[in-house]
NURO-140192 format. One record per residue (C-alpha): residue number from 1; residue in one letter; x, y, z. Coordinates in Angstrom, 1 decimal, decimal comma. Layout:
! NURO-140192
<rec i="NUM" aa="a" xx="X" yy="Y" zz="Z"/>
...
END
This chain:
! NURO-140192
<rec i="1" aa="x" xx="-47,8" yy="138,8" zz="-29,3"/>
<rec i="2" aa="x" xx="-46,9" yy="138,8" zz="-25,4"/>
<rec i="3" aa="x" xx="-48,8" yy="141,3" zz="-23,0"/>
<rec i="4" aa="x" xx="-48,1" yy="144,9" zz="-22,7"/>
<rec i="5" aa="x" xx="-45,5" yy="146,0" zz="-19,9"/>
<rec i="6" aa="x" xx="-46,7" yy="148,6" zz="-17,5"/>
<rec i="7" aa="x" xx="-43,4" yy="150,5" zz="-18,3"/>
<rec i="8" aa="x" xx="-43,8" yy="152,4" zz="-21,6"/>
<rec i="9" aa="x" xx="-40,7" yy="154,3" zz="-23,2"/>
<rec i="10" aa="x" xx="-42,2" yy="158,5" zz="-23,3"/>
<rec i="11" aa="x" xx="-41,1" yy="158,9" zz="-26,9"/>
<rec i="12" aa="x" xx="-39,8" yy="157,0" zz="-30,0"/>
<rec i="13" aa="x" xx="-35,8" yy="158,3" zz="-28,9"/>
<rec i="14" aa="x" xx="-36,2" yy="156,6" zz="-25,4"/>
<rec i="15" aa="x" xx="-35,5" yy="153,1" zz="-26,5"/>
<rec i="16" aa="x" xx="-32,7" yy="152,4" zz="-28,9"/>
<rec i="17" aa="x" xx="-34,4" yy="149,0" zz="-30,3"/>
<rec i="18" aa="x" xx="-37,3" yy="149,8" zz="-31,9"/>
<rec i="19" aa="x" xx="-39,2" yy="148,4" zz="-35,0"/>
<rec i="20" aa="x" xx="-41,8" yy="150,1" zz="-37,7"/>
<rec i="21" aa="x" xx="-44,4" yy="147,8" zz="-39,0"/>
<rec i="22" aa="x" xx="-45,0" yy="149,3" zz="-42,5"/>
<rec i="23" aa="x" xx="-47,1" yy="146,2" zz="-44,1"/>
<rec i="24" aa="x" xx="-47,7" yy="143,3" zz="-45,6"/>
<rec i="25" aa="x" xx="-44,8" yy="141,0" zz="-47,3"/>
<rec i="26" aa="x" xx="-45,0" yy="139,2" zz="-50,2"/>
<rec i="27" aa="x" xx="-45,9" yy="135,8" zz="-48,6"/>
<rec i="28" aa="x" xx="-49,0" yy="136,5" zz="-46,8"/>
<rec i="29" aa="x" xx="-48,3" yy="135,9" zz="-43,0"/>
<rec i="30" aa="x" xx="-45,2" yy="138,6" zz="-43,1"/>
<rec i="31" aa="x" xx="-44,6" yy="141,5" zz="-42,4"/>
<rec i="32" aa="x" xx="-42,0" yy="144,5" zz="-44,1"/>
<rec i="33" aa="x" xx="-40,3" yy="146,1" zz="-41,1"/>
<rec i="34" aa="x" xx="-38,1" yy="148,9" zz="-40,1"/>
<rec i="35" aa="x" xx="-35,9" yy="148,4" zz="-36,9"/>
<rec i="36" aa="x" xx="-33,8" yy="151,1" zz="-35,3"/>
<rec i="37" aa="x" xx="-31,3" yy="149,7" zz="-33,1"/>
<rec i="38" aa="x" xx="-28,8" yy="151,8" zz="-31,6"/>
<rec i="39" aa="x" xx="-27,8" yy="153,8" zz="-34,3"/>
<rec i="40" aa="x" xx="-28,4" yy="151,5" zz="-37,3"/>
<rec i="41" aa="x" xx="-31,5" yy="151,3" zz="-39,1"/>
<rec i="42" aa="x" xx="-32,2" yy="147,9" zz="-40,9"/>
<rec i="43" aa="x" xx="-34,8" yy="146,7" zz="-43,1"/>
<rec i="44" aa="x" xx="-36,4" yy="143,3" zz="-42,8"/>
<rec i="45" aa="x" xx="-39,1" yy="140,9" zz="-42,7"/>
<rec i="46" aa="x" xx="-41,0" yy="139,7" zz="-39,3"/>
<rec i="47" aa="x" xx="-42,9" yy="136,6" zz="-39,7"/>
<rec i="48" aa="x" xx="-44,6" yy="134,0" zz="-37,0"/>
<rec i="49" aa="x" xx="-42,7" yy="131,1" zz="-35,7"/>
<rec i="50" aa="x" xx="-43,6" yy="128,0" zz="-36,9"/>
<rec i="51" aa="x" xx="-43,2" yy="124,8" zz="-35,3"/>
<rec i="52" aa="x" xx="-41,1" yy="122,4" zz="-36,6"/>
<rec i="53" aa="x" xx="-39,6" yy="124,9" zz="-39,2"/>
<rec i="54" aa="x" xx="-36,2" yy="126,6" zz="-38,5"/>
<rec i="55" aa="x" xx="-35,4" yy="130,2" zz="-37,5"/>
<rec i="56" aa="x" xx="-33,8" yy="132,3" zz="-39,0"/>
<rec i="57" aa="x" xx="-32,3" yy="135,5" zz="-37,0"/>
<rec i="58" aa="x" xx="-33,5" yy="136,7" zz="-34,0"/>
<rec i="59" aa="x" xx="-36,9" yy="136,0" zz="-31,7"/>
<rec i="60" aa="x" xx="-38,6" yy="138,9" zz="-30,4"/>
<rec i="61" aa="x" xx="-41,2" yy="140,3" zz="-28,3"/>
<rec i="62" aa="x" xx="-43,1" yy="143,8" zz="-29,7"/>
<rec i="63" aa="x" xx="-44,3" yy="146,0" zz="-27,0"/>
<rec i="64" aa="x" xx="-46,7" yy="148,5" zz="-28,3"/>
<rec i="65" aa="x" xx="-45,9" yy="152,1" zz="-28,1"/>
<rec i="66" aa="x" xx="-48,5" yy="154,5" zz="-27,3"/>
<rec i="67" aa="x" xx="-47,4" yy="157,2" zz="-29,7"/>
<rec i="68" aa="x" xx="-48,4" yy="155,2" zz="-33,1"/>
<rec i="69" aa="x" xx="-50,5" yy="151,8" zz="-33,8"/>
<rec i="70" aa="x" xx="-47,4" yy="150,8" zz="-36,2"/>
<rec i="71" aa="x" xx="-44,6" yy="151,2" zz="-33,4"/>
<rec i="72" aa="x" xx="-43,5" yy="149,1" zz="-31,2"/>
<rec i="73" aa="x" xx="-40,1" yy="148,2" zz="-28,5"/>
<rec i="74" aa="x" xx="-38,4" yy="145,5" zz="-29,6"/>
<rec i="75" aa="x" xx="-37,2" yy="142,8" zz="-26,4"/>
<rec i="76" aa="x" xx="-34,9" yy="139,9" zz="-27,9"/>
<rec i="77" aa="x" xx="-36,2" yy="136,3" zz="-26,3"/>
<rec i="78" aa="x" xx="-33,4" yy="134,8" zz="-29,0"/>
<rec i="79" aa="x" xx="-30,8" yy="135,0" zz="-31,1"/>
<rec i="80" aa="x" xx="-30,4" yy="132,1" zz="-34,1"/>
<rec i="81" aa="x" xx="-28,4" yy="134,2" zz="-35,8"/>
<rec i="82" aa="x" xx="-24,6" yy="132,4" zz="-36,6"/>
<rec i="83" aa="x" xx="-21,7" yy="134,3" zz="-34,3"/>
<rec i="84" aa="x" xx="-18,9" yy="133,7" zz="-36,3"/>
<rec i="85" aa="x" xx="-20,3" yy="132,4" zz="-39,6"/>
<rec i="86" aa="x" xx="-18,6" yy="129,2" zz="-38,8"/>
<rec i="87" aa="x" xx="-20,3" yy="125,8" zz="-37,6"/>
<rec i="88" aa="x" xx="-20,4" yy="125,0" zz="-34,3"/>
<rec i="89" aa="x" xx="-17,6" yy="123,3" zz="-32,3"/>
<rec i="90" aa="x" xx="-18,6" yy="120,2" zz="-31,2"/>
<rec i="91" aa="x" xx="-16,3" yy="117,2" zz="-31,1"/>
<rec i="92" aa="x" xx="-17,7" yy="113,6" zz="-29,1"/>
<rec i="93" aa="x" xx="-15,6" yy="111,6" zz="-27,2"/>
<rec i="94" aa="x" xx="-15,1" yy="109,3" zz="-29,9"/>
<rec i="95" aa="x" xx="-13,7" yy="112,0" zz="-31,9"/>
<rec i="96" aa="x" xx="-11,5" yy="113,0" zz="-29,1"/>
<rec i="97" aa="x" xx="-9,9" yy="109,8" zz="-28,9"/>
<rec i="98" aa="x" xx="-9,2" yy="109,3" zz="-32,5"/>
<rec i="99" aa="x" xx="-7,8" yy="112,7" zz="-32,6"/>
<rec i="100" aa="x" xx="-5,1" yy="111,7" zz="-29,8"/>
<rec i="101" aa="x" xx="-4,6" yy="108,0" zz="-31,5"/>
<rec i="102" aa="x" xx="-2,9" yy="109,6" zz="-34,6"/>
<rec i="103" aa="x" xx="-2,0" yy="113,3" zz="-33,7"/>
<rec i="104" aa="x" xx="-1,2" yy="113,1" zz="-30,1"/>
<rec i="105" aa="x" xx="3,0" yy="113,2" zz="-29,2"/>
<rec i="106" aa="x" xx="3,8" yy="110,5" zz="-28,6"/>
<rec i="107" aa="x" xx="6,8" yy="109,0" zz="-25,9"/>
<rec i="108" aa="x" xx="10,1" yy="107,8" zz="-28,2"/>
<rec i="109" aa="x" xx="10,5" yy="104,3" zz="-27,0"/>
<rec i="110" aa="x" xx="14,1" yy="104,4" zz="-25,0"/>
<rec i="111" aa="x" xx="14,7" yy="100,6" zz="-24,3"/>
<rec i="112" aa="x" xx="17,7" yy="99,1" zz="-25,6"/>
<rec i="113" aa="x" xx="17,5" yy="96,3" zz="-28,1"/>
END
């Protein structure tokens, strides 16, 4: 967990991302979660990261809140969740050129025979 910042929200309204730790998940070094974020309330599971294992959804920061033990402000550090649900684009210059070799337009040859 990262240190507390000096500036505290006064009450559970005053931040609109803010998660519930309600207790243990089924694999041992989890936890069952409540997060309010805006509007929406969602329902999840908070684990540790792990090195050399991937992540999945978002990385995040708790900030205590003074009003409960169990309450905390939520500050995003990064998102691993997909965009678009698509893979990423990435094409090498290799590609690139075999790309033009067979799709690019190419000039009709105008000399006579």
């Amino acid at each position: 967990m990262a240190s507390e910042s000096s500036k505290k929200p006064s009450s559970p309204s005053a931040s609109r991302d803010v998660v519930l730790v309600y207790g243990r998940a089924e694999e041992g070094n989890a936890y069952g979660v409540l997060r309010q974020r805006g509007d929406e309330i969602q329902a999840g599971t908070m684990r540790p990261l792990d090195e050399g294992k991937p992540i999945h959804g978002e990385v995040i920061r708790l900030k205590p809140r003074e009003e409960s033990p169990a309450l905390f402000d939520v500050e995003v550090q990064h998102d691993a969740r997909p965009s678009t649900g698509r893979p990423a684009k990435v094409a090498t210059e290799q590609y690139r050129k075999g790309w033009e070799s067979i799709w690019a337009k190419k000039t009709p040859d105008r000399t006579l025979n």
